[in-house]
N, C-alpha and C positions, 0 to 999 in steps of 0.2 A: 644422508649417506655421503658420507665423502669420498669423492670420485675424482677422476683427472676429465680437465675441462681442454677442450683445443683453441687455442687462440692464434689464428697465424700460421698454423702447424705446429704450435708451440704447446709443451703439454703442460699446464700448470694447475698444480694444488688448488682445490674451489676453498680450502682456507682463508688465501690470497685474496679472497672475494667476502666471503660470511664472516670474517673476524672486523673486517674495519664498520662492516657494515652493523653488527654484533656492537662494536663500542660505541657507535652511533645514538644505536638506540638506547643502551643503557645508559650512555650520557643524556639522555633525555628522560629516563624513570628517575635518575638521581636529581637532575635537576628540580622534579617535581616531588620528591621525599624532601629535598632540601624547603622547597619555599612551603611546602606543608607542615614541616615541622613532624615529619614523624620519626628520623634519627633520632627525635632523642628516648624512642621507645627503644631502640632499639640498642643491643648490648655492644656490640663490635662492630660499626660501621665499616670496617676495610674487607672483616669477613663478610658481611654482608652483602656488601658490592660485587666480594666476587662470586657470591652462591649467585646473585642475579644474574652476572654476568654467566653463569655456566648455563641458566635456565632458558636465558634469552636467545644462548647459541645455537644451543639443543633445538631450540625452536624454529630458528633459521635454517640450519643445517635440514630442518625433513621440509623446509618451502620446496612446494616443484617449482627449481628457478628453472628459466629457459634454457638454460645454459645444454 
């Protein structure tokens, strides 16, 4: 769920938090398609990056952070 988080009294988008963490880890599924060599099964590697990228968000976004 995306909700306002308080930091400080500061109210900020949990965005702010699950996207860089989000690219993190898909940089680390790509890293491991890469040296496995399954790109080349694969038809459009840029699309494909981003369906992961949306799935891994998704994923993150329902973690109970402590937040």
């Amino acid at each position: 769920m995306i909700r306002e988080m308080n930091v400080f009294g500061v109210l900020i988008s949990s965005m702010l938090i699950t996207t860089p963490l989000t690219f993190a880890i898909t940089f680390l599924i790509r890293s491991i398609f890469v040296r496995t060599g399954f790109y080349r099964l694969v038809w459009h590697p840029p699309l494909f990056d981003a369906a992961v990228f949306m799935i891994v968000w998704s994923m993150v976004v329902r973690l109970p952070l402590p937040f």
